[in-house]
Rosetta silent file (secondary structure, phi, psi, omega in degrees, C-alpha in Angstrom):
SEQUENCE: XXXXXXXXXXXXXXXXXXXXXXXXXXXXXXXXXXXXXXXXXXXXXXXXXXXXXXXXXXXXXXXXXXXXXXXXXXXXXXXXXXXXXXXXXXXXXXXXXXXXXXXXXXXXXXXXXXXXXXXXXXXXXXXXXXXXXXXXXXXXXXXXXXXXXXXXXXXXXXXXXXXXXXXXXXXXXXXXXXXXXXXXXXXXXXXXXXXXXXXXXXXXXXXXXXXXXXXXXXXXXXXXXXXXXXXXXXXXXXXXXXXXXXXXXXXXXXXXXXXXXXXXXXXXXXXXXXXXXXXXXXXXXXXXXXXXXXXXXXXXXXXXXXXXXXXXXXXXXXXXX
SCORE:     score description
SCORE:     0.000 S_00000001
   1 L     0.000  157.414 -168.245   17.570  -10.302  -10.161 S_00000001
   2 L   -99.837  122.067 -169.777   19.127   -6.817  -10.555 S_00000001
   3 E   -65.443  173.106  170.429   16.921   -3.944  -10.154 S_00000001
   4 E  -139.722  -51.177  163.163   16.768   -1.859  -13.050 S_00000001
   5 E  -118.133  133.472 -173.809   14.020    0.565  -12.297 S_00000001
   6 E  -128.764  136.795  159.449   13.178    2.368   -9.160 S_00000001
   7 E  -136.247  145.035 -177.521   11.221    5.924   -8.342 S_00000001
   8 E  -112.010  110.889  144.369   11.594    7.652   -5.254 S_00000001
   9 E    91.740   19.888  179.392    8.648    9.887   -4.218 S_00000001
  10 E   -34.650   87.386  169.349    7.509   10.155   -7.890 S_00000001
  11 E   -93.238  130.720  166.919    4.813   12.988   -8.341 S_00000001
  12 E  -151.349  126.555 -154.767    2.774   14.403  -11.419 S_00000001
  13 E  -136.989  134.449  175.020    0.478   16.929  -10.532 S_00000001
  14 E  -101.562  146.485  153.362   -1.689   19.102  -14.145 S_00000001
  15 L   -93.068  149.038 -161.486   -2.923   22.154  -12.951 S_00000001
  16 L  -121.593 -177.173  159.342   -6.528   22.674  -13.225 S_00000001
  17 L   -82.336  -34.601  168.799   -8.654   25.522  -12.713 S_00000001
  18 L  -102.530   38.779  165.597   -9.173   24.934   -8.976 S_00000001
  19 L   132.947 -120.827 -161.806   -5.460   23.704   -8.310 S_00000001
  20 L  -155.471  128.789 -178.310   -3.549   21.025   -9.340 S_00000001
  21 E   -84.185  150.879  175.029   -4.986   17.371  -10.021 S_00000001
  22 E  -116.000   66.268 -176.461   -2.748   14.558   -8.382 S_00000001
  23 E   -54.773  -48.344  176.233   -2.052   11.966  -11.247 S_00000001
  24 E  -138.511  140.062 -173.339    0.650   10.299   -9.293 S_00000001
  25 E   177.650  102.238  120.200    1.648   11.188   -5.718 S_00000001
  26 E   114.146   61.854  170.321    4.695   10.829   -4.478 S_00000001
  27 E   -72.951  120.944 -171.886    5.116    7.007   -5.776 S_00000001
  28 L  -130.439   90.542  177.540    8.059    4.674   -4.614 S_00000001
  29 L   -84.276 -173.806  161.160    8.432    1.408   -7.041 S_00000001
  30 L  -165.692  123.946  171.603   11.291   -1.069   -7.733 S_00000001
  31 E  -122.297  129.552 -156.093   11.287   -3.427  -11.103 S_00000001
  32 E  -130.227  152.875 -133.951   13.784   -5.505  -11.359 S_00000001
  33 L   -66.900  107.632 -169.012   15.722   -6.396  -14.684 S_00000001
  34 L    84.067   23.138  157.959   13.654   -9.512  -16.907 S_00000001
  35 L  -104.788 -177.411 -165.492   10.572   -9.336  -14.711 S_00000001
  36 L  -150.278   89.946 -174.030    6.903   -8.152  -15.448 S_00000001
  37 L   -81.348  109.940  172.955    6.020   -5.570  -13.046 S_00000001
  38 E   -96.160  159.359 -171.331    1.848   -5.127  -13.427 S_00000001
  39 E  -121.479   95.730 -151.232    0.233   -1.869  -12.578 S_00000001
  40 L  -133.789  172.439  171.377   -3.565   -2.194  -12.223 S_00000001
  41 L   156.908 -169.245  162.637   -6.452    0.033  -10.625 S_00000001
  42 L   -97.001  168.616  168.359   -9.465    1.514  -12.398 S_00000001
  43 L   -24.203  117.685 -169.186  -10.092    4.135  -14.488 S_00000001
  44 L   116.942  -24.131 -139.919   -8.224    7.561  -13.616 S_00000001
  45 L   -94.140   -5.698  177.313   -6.374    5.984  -10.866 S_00000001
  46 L    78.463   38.028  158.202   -3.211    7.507  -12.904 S_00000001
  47 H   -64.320  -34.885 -170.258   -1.528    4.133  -14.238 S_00000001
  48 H  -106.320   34.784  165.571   -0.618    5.337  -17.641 S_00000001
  49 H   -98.751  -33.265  170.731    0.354    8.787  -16.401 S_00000001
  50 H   -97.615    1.123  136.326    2.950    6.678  -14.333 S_00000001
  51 L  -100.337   28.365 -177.892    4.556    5.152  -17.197 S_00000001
  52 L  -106.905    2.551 -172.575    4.459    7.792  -19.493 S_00000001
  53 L   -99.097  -31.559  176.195    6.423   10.043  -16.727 S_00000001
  54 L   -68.904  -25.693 -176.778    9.082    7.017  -16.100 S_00000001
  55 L   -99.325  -22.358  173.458   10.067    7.021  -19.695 S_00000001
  56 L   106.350   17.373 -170.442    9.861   10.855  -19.836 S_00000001
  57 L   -97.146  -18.416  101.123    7.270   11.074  -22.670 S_00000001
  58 L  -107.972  171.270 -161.482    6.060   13.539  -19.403 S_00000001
  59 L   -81.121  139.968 -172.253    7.674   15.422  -16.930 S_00000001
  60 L   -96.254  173.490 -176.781    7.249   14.724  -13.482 S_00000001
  61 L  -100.307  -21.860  174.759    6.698   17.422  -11.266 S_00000001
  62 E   152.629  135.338 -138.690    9.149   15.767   -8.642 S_00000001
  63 E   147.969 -162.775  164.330   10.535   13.000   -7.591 S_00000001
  64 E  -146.269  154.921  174.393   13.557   10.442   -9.035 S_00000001
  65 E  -144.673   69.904 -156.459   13.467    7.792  -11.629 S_00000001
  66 E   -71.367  135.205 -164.357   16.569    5.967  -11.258 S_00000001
  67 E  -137.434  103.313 -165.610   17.102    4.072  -14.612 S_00000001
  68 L    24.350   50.633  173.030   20.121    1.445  -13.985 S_00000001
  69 L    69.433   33.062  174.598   20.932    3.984  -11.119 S_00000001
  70 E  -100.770  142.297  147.996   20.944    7.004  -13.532 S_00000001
  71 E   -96.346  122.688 -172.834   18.283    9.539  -12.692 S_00000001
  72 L   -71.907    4.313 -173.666   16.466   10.338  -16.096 S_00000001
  73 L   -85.438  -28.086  159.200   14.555   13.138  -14.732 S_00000001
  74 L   -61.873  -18.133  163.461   18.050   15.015  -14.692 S_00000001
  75 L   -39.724   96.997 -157.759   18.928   13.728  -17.949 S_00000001
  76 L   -61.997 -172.206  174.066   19.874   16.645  -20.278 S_00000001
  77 L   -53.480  -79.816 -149.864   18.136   16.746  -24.176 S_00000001
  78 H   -75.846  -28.029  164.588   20.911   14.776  -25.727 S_00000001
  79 H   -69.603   -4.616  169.109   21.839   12.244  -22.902 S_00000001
  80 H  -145.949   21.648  134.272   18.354   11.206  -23.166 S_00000001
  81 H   -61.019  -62.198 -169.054   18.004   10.791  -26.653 S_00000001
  82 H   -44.579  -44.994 -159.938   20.829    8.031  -26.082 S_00000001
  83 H   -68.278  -12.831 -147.328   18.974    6.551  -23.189 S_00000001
  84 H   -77.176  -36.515 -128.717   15.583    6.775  -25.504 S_00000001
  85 H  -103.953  -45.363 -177.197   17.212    3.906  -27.586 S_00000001
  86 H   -83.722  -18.421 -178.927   16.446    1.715  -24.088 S_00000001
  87 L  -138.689  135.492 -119.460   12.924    2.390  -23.143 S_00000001
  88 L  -175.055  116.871  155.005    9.934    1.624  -25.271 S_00000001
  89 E  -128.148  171.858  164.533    6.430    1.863  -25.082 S_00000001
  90 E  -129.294  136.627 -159.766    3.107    0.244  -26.846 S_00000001
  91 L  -102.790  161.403 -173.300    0.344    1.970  -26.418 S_00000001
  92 L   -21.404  -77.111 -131.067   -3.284    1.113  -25.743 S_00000001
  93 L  -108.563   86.764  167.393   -5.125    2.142  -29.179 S_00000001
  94 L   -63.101  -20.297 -170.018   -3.345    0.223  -32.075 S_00000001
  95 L   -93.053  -61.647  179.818   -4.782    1.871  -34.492 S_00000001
  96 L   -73.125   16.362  164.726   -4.921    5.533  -33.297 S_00000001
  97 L  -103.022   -4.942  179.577   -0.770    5.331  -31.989 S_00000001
  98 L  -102.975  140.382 -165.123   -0.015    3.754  -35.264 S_00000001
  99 L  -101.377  150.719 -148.834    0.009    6.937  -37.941 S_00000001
 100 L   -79.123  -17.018 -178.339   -2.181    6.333  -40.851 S_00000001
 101 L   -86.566   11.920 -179.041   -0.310    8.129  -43.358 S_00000001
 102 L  -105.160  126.141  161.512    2.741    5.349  -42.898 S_00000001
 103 L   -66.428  134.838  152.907    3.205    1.908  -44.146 S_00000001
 104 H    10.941  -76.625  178.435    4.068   -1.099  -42.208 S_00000001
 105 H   -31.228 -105.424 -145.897    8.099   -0.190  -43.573 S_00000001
 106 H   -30.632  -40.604  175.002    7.885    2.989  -42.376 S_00000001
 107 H   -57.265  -84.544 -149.129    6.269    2.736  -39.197 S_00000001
 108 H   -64.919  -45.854 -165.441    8.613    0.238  -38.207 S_00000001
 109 L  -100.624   17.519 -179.906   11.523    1.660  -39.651 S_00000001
 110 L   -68.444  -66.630 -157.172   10.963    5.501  -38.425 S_00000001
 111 H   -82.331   -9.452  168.408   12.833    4.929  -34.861 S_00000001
 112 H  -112.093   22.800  158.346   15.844    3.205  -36.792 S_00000001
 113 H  -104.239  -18.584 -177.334   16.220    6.082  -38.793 S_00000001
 114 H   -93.436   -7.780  173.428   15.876    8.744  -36.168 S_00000001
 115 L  -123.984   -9.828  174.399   18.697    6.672  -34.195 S_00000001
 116 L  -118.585  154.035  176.729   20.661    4.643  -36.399 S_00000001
 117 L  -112.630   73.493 -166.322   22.668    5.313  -39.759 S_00000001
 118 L   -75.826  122.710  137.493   21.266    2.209  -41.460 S_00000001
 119 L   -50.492  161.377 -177.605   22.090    1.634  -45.244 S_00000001
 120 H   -63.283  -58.936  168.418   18.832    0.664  -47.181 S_00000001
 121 H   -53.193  -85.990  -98.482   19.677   -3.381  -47.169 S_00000001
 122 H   -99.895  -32.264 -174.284   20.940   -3.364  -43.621 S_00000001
 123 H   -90.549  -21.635  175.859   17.270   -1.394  -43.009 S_00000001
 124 H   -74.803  -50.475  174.777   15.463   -3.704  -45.120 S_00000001
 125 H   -51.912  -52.382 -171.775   16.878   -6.553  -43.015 S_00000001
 126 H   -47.574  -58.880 -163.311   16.296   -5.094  -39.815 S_00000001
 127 H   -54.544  -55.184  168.874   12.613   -4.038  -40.754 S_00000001
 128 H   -61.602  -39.635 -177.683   11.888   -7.953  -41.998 S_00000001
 129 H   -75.805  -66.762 -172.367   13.388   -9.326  -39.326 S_00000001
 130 H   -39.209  -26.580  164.735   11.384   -7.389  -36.754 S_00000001
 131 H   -52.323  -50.974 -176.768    7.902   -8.602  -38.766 S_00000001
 132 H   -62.731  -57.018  172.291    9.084  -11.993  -38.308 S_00000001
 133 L   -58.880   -4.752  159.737   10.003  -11.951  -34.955 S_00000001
 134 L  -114.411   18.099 -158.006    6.118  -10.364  -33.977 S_00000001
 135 L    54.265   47.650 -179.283    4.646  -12.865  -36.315 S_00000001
 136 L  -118.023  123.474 -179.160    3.407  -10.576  -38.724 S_00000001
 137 L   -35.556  138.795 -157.437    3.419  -11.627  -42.555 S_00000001
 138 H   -99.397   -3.755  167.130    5.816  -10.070  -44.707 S_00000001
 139 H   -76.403  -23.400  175.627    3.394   -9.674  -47.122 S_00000001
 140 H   -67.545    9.804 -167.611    1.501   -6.701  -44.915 S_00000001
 141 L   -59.809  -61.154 -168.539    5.268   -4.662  -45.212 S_00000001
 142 L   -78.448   15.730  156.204    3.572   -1.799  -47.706 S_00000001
 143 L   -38.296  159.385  142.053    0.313   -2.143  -45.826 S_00000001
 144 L  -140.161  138.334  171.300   -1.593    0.751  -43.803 S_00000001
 145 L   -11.997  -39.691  156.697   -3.001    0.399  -40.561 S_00000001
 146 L   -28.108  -67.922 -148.520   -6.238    0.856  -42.210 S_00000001
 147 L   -67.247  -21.581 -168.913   -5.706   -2.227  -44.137 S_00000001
 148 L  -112.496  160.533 -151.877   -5.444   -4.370  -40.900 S_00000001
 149 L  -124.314  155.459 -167.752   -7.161   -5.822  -38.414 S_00000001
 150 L   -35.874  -64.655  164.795   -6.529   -4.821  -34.419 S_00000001
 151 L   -22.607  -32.154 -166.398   -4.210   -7.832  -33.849 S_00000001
 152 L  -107.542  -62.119 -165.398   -1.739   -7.150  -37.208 S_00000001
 153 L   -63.386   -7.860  176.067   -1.838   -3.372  -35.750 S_00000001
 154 L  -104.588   -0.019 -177.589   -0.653   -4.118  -32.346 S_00000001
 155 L  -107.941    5.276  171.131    1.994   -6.380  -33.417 S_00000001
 156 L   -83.113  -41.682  170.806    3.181   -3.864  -35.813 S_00000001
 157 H   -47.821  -29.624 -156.537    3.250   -1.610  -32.503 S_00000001
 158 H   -95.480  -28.978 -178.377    5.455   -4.417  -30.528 S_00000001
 159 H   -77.004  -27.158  176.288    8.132   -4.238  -33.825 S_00000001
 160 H   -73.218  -32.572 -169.575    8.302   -0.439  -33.761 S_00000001
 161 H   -84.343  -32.826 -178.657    9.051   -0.876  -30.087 S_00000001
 162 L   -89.024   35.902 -174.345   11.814   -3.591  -30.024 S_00000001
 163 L   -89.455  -45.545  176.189   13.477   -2.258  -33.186 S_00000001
 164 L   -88.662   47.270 -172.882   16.418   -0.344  -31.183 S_00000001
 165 L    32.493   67.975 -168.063   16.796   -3.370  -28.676 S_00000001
 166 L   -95.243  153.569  173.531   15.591   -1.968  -25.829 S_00000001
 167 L   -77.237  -34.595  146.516   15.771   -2.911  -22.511 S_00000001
 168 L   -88.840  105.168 -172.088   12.794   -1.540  -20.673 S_00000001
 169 E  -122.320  122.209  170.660    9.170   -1.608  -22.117 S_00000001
 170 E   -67.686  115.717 -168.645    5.921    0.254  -20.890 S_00000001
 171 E  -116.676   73.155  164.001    2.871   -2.065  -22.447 S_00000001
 172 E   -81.780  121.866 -179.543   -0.068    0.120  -21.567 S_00000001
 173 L    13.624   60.178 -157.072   -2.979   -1.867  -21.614 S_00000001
 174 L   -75.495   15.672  172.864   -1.514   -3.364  -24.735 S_00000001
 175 L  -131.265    4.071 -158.010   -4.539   -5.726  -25.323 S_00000001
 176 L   -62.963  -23.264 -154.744   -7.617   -4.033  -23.867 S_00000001
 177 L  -125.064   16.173  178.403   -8.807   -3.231  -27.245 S_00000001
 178 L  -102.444  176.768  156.574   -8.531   -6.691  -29.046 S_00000001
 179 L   -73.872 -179.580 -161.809  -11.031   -9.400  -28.974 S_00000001
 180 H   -89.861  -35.128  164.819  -10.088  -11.955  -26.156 S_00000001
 181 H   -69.640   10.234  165.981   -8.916  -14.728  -28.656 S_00000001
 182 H   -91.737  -45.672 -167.794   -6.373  -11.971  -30.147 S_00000001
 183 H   -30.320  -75.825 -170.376   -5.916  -10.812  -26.783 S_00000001
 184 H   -40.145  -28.645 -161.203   -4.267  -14.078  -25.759 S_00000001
 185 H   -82.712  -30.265  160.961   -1.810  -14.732  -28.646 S_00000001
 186 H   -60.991  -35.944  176.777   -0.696  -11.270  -28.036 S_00000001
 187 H   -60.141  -57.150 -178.778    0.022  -11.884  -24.515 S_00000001
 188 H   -54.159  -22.133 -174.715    1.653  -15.571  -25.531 S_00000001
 189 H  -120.087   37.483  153.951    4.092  -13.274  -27.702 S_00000001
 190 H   -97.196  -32.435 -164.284    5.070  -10.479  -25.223 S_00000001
 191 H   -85.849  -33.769  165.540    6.087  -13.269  -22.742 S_00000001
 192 H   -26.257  -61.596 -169.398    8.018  -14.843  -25.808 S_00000001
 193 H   -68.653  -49.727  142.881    9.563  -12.174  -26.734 S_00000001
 194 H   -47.111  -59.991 -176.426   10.514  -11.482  -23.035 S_00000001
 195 H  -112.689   14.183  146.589   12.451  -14.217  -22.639 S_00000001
 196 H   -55.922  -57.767 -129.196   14.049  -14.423  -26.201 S_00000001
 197 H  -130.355  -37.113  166.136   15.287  -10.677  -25.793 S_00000001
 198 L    90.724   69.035 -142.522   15.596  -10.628  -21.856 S_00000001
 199 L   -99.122 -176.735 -169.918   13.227   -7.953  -22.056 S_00000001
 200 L  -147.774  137.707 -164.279   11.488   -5.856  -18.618 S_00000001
 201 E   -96.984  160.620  115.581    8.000   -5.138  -18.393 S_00000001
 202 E  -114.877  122.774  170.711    5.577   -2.442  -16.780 S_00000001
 203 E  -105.728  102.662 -173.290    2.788   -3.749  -17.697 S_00000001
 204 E   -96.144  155.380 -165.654   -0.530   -1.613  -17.220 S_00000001
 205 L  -176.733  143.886  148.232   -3.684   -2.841  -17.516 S_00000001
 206 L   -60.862  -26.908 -130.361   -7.498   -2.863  -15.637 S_00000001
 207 L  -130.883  112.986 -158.858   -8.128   -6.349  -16.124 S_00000001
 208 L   -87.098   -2.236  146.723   -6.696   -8.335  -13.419 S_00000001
 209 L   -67.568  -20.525  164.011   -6.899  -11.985  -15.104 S_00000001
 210 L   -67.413 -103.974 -170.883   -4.270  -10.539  -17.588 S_00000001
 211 L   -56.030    2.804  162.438   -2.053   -9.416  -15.229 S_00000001
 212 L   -68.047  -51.720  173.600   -2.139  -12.224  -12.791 S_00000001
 213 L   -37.658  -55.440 -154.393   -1.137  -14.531  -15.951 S_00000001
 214 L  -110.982  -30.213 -177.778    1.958  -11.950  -16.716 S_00000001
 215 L   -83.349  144.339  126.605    3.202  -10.218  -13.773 S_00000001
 216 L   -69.264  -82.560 -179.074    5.817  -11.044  -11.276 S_00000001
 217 E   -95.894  141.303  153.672    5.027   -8.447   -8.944 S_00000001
 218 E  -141.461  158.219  160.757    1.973   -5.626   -8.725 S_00000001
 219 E  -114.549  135.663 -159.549    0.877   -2.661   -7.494 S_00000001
 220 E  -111.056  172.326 -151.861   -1.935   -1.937   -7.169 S_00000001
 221 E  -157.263  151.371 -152.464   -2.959    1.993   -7.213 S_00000001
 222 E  -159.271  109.363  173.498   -6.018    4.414   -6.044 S_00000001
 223 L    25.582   67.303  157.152   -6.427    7.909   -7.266 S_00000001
 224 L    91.532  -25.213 -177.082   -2.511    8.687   -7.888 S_00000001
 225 E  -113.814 -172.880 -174.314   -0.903    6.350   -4.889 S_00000001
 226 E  -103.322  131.108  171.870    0.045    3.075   -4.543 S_00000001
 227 E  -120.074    2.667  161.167   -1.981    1.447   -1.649 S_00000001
 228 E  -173.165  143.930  177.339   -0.369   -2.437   -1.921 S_00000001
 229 E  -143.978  127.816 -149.879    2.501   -4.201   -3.775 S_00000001
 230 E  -163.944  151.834 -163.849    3.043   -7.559   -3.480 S_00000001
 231 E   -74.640  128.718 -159.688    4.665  -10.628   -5.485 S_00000001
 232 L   -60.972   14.352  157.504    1.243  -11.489   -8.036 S_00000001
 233 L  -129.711   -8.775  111.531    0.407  -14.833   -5.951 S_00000001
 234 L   -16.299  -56.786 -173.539    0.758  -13.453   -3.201 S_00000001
 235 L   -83.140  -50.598 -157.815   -1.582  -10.088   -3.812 S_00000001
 236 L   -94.832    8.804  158.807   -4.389  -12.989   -5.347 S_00000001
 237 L  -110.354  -95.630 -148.191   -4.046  -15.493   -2.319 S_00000001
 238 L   -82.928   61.066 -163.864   -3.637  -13.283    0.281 S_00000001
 239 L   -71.486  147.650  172.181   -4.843   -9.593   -0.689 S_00000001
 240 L  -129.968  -45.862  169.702   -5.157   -7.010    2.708 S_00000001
 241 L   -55.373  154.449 -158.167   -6.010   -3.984    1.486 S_00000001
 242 H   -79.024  -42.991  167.942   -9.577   -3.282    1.378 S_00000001
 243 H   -60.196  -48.502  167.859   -9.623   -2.079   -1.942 S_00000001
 244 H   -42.775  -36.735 -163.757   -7.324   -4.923   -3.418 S_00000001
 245 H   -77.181  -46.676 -175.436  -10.319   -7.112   -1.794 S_00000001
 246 H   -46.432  -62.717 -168.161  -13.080   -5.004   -3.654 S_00000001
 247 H   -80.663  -82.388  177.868  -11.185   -5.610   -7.416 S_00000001
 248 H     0.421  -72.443  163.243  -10.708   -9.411   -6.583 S_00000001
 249 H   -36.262  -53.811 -168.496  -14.048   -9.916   -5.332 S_00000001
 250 H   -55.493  -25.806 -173.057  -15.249   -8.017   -9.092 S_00000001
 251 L   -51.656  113.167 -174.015  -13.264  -11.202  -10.829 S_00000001
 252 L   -42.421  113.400  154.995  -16.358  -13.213  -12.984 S_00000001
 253 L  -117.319  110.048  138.827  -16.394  -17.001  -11.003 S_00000001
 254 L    -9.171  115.155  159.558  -19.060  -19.329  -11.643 S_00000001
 255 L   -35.467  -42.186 -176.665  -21.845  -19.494   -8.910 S_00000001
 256 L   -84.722   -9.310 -168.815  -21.715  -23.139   -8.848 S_00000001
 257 L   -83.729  156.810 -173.082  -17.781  -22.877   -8.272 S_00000001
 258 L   -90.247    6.511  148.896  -16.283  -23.479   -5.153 S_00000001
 259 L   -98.670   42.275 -175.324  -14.474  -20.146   -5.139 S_00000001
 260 L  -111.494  122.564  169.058  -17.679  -18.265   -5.655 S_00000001
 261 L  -138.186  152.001  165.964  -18.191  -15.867   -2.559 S_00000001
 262 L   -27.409  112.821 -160.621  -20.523  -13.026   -2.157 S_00000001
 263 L   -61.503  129.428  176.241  -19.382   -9.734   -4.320 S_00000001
 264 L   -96.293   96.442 -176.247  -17.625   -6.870   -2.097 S_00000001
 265 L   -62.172  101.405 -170.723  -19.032   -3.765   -3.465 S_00000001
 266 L   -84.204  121.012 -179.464  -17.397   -0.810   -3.238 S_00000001
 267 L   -99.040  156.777  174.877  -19.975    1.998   -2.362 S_00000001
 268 L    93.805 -169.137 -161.616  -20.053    6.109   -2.584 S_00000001
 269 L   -90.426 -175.759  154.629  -18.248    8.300   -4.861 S_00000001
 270 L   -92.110  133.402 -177.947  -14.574    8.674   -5.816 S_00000001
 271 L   -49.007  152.112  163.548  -12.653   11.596   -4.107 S_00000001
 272 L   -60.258  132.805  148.016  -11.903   14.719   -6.024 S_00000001
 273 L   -74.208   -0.961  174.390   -7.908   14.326   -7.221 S_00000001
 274 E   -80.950  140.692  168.765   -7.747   18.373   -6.922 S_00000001
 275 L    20.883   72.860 -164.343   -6.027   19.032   -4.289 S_00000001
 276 L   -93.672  164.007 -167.268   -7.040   15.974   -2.268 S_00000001
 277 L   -66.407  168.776 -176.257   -6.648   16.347    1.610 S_00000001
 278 L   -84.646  165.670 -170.991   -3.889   14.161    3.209 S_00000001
 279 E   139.752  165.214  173.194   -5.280   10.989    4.107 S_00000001
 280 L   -77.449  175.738 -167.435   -6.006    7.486    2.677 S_00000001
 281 L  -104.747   -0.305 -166.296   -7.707    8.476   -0.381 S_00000001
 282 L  -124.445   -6.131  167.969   -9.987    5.325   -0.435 S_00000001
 283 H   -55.720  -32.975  109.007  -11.200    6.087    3.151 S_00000001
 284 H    41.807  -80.043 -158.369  -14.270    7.414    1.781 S_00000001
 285 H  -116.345   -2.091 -178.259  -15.773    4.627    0.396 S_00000001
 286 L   -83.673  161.323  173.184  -14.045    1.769    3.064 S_00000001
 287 L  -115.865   24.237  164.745  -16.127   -0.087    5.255 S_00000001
 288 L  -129.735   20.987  165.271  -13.115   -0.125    8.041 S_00000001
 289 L   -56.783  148.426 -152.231  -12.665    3.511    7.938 S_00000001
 290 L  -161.166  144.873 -171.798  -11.310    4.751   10.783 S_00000001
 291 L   -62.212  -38.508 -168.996  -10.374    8.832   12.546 S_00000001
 292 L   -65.319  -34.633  170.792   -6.473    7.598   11.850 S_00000001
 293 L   -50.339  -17.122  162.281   -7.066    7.631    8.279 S_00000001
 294 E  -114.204 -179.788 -170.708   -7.183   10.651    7.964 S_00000001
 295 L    84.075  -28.259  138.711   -5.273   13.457    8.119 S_00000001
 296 L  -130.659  175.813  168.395   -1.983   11.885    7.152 S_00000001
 297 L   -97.030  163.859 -172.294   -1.091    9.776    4.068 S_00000001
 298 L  -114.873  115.424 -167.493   -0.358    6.392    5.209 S_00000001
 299 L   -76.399  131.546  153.492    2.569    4.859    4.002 S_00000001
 300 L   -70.305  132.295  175.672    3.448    1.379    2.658 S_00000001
 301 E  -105.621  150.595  167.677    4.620   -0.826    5.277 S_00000001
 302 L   -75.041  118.228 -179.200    6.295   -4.337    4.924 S_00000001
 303 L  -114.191  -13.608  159.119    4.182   -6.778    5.769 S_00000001
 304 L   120.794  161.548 -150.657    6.290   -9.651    4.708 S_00000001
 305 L    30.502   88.722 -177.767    7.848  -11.550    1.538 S_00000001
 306 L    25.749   35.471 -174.636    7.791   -8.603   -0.151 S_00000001
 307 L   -90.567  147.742  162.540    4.004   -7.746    0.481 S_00000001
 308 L  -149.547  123.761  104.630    3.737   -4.147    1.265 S_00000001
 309 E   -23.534  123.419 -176.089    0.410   -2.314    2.481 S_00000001
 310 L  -122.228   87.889 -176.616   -0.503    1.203    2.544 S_00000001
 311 L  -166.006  137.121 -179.777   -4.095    0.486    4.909 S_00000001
 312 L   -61.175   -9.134 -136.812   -4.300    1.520    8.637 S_00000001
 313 L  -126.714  -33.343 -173.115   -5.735   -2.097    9.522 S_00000001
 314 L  -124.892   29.524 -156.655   -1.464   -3.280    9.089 S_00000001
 315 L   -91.755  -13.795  170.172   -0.083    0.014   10.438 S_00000001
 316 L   -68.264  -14.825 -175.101    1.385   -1.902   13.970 S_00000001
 317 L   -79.053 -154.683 -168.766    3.800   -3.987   11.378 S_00000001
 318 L   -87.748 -154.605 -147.021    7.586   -3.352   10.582 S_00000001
 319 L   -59.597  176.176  163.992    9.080   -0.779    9.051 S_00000001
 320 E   -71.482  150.750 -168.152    7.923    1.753    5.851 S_00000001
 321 L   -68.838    0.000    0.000    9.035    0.367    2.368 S_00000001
């Protein structure tokens, strides 16, 4: 497959009162075009900070974000309105990203008015088709968000997002906030909808039976970096970072099951992100900490078939990603 998105050394850093926090820093991804990249860590760890800086809804502080080898961070104001038209996101919260003072119509039919010169039938179609095509009844069109239940409000979210056919979509932790039978049937109609529309994922998320189901590849990421990325059956047969082992381990299994092993606990606190020290950032809290960990950051290495490690324990392999 053909990559379509890559960032090289991708950083977003807020200033604070004591410095500058380190949402993402100095990230180097690849997604490649009709895949389902997932992005997982816990709270904080800066996942939706890193797609809301790939699509530009903010500004990185530095880096590249090569968009079918364009970089969008150089993209002036008007060249990336056109490009806008290509990347899509749905956010978390169905209710509070959908705006309350809007109808179904409107909502939906907002982004093909701020980019298209639709007649009123031709907008009427469009608007109706996209309902159909999330499975949402055409009787909810003069609805409000109110009116609806989580499930009807996120799939009103997935029709505002494909309405200018885009090719790239951020899905931040687009089900965290249903119940688990909504959960699924949203999930069964993102991967639809992927490969109806030949559509490209980042998919963010905490919850790592979701994205095992839906990703091709993840990375997984600890206070702003990436510390392993690996093809998703891969990362959940063979995981090497220590941390990767820790959120595995947390996955509920039956006692009685025969893949029930003893929980790996991660203990202590999480480092400060101000102005953290160079180093791994999860050294801390490892129970293979080691004097090389600190003191530099330790880069993912290739560990093989596309596995890559950023942990001190695989630093003797081949080359940096």
């Amino acid at each position: 497959m053909a990559e379509l998105i890559r960032t090289i050394g991708l950083k977003k850093h807020f200033p604070v009162e004591d410095g500058f926090l380190h949402a993402v820093d100095g990230l180097d991804i690849s997604i490649n075009s009709g895949s389902t990249f997932g992005v997982v860590g816990e709270s904080g760890c800066g996942k939706s900070t890193l797609g809301r800086v790939i699509i530009r809804l903010l500004e990185a502080t530095s880096g590249q974000v090569l968009f079918g080898g364009k970089d969008l961070l150089q993209c002036k104001k008007d060249e990336l309105k056109r490009l806008r038209r290509e990347m899509q996101i749905i956010f978390q919260d169905p209710y509070s990203s959908l705006n309350p003072r809007l109808s179904v119509y409107e909502i939906i039919a907002e982004p093909l008015l701020n980019h298209d010169r639709l007649g009123r039938d031709a907008l009427n179609r469009r608007v109706t088709q996209l309902m159909n095509m999330v499975g949402l009844a055409e009787r909810f069109i003069n609805s409000y968000p109110h009116e609806m239940d989580g499930g009807r409000r996120q799939r009103v979210g997935v029709a505002r997002a494909l309405a200018l056919n885009p090719r790239f979509i951020v899905c931040d932790e687009p089900v965290s906030a249903l119940d688990v039978s909504i959960q699924a049937q949203i999930l069964n109609l993102l991967m639809d909808l992927q490969e109806e529309l030949d559509l490209t994922y980042m998919f963010i998320t905490h919850d790592l039976s979701v994205v095992k189901h839906i990703s091709n590849e993840i990375a997984v990421m600890y206070l702003g970096q990436c510390v392993e990325r690996a093809p998703s059956q891969a990362l959940f047969n063979n995981p090497l970072h220590p941390y990767t082992k820790a959120l595995l381990s947390a996955i509920p299994v039956p006692k009685l099951s025969s893949r029930y092993e003893e929980r790996n606990i991660i203990r202590g606190e999480v480092s400060n992100p101000i102005n953290p020290a160079p180093g791994c950032r999860f050294a801390a809290r490892c129970d293979f900490r080691k004097d090389a960990c600190e003191g530099r950051d330790i880069p993912l290495r290739h560990i093989g078939d596309d596995h890559y490690v950023a942990c001190t324990l695989h630093s003797d392999t081949s080359a940096q990603a």
